[in-house]
C-alpha positions in Angstrom: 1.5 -10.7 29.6 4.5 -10.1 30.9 6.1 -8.0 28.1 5.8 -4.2 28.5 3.2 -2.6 26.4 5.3 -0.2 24.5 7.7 -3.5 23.2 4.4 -5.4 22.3 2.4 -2.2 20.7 4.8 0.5 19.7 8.0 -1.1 18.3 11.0 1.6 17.8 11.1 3.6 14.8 11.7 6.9 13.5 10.6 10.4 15.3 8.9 10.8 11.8 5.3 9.7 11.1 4.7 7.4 7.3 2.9 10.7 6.3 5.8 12.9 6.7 4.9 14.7 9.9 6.9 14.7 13.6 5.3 12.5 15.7 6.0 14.3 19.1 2.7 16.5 18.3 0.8 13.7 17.8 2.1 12.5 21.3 2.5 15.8 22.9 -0.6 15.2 25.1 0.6 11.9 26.7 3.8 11.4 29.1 4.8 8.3 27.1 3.5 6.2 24.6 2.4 3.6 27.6 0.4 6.3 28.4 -1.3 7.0 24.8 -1.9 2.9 24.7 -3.6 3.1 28.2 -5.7 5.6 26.8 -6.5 4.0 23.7 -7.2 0.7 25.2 -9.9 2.7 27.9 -11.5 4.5 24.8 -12.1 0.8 23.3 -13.0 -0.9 26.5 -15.5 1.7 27.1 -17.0 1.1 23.5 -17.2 -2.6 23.8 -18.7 -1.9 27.7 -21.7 -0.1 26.1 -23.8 -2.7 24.6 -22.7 -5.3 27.2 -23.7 -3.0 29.8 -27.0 -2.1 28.1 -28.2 -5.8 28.2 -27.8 -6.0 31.6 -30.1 -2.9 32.1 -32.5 -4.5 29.6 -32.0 -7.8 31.6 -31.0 -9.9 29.0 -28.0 -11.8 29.9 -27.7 -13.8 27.3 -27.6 -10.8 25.2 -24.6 -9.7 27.2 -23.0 -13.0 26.7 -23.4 -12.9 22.7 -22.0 -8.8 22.6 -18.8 -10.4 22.8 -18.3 -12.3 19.6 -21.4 -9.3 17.8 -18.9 -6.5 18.8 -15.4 -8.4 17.6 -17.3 -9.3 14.1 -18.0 -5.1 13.5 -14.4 -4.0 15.5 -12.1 -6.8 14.3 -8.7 -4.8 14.9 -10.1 -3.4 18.4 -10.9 -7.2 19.8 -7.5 -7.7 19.3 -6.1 -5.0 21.1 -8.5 -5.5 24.2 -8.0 -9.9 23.8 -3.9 -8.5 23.8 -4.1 -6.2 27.0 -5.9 -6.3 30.8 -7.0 -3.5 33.1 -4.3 -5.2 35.0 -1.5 -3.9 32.4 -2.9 -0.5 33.5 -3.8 -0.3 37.3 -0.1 -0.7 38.7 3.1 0.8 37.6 3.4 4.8 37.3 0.6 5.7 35.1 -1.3 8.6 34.4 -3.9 9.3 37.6 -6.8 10.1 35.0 -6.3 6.9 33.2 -6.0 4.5 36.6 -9.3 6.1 37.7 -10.7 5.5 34.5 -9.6 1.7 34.5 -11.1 1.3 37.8 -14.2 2.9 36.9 -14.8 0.4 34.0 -13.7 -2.2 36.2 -16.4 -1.5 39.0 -19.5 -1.2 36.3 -18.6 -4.6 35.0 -18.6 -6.2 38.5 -21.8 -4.4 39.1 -23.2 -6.0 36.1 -22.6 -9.0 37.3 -24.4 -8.5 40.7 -27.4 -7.4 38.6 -27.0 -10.2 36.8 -26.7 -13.1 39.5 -29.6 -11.4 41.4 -31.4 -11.6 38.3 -30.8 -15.2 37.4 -29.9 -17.3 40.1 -31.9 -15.4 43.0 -28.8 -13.8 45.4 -25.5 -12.5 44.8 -22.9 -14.7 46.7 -19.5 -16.1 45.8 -20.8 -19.2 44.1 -23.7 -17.3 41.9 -20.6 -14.3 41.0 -18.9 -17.0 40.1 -21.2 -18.6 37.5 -21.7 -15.3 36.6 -18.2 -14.6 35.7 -17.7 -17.8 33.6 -21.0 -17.6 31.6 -21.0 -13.8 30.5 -17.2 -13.1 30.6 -14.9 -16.3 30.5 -17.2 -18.8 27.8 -17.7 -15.6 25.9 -13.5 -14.4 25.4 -12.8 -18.6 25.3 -14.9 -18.9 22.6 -13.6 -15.5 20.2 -9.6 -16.1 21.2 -8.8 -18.7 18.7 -10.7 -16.9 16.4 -9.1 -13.3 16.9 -5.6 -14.5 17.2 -5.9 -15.6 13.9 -7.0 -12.3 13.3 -10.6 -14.0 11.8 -14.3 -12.9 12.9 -16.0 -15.2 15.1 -18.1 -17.7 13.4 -21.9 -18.4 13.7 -20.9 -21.5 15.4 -19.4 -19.3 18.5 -22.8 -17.7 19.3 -24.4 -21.5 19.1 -21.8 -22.9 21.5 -22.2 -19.9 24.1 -25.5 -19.8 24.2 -25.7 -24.1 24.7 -23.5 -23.3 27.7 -25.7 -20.0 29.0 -28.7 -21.9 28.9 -27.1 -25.1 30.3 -25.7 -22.8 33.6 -28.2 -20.2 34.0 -32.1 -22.0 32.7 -32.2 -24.7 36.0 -31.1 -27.6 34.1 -29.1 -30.1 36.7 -26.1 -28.8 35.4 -26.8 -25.3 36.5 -28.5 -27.0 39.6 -25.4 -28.8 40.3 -23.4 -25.6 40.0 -25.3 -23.7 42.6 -25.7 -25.9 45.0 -21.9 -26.5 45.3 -20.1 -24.1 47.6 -17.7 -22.1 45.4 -14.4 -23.4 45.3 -12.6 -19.7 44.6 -13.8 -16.3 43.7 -11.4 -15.6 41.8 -13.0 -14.5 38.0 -10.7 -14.4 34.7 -8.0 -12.3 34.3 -10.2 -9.8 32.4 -9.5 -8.9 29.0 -12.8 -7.6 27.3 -14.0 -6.7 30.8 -17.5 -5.6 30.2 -15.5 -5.2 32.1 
């Protein structure tokens, strides 16, 4: 991830668009072209965060675990730009105030999700239950749709099967889950978020 955005999203070419037109106007609003694929990458994190975001409400996690590979099946070409990018690409460096805000708005509804969520299902919100939180709703999820969208491929059936087998396994009390949660957590630390339900 250590490539700049522009090199990875916006290679060099011509001020001229394919349809004939200048491309300044079309990038007259933005300082850069960094700044028009932060925006474009908060306008599709924000889409994806709606349906995770209304299972929570609902409480349904296992619904919000499944929106992943639901919402990369109907927005192929934008699961690849978010599995490509992290709010961290977009929180450091000298970009637009509006869009850092924006970033760290997303970033703070998906954490709160997963409060709601570990409150919900294991009983309290401390580092160990966060962290089981993390894994089953954000990390199983993206792990299980990667291989899958770097080929540029929908996520198959079998995805949803293995993440909920794993959901149920950490979050219904079987001694797996059991074994998790009674285990002091090792390191807060959650994925280096990429969908980011945020």
């Amino acid at each position: 991830m250590g490539a700049s955005p522009t090199r990875r999203f916006a290679p060099a070419g011509s001020n001229r668009s394919s349809h004939g037109g200048n491309k300044g106007s079309f990038y007259y609003r933005f300082a850069s072209r960094d700044a028009l694929l932060g925006e474009l990458w908060l306008t599709t994190v924000l889409a994806y965060q709606e349906g995770f975001v209304a299972a929570i409400e609902a409480g349904d996690g296992l619904a919000a675990a499944l929106h992943t590979p639901a919402w990369a099946r109907q927005h192929l070409d934008d699961a690849c730009l978010l599995l490509l990018y992290s709010r961290h690409d977009f929180v450091q460096g000298d970009w637009p105030a509006p869009l850092k805000r924006g970033v760290r708005d997303q970033a703070r509804r998906f954490e709160a999700c997963l409060k709601s969520f570990a409150r919900h299902a294991f009983g309290r919100v401390g580092l160990t239950q966060i962290r089981c939180a993390t894994f089953v709703l954000a990390e199983v999820p993206i792990a299980a749709v990667k291989t899958h969208l770097q080929q540029r491929k929908p996520p198959p059936p079998l995805v949803d099967e293995l993440i909920t087998k794993t959901y149920h396994a950490i979050v219904d009390g079987g001694d797996l889950g059991r074994s998790i949660l009674v285990t002091r957590a090792g390191s807060s630390r959650g994925v280096k978020d990429r969908f980011e339900p945020a």
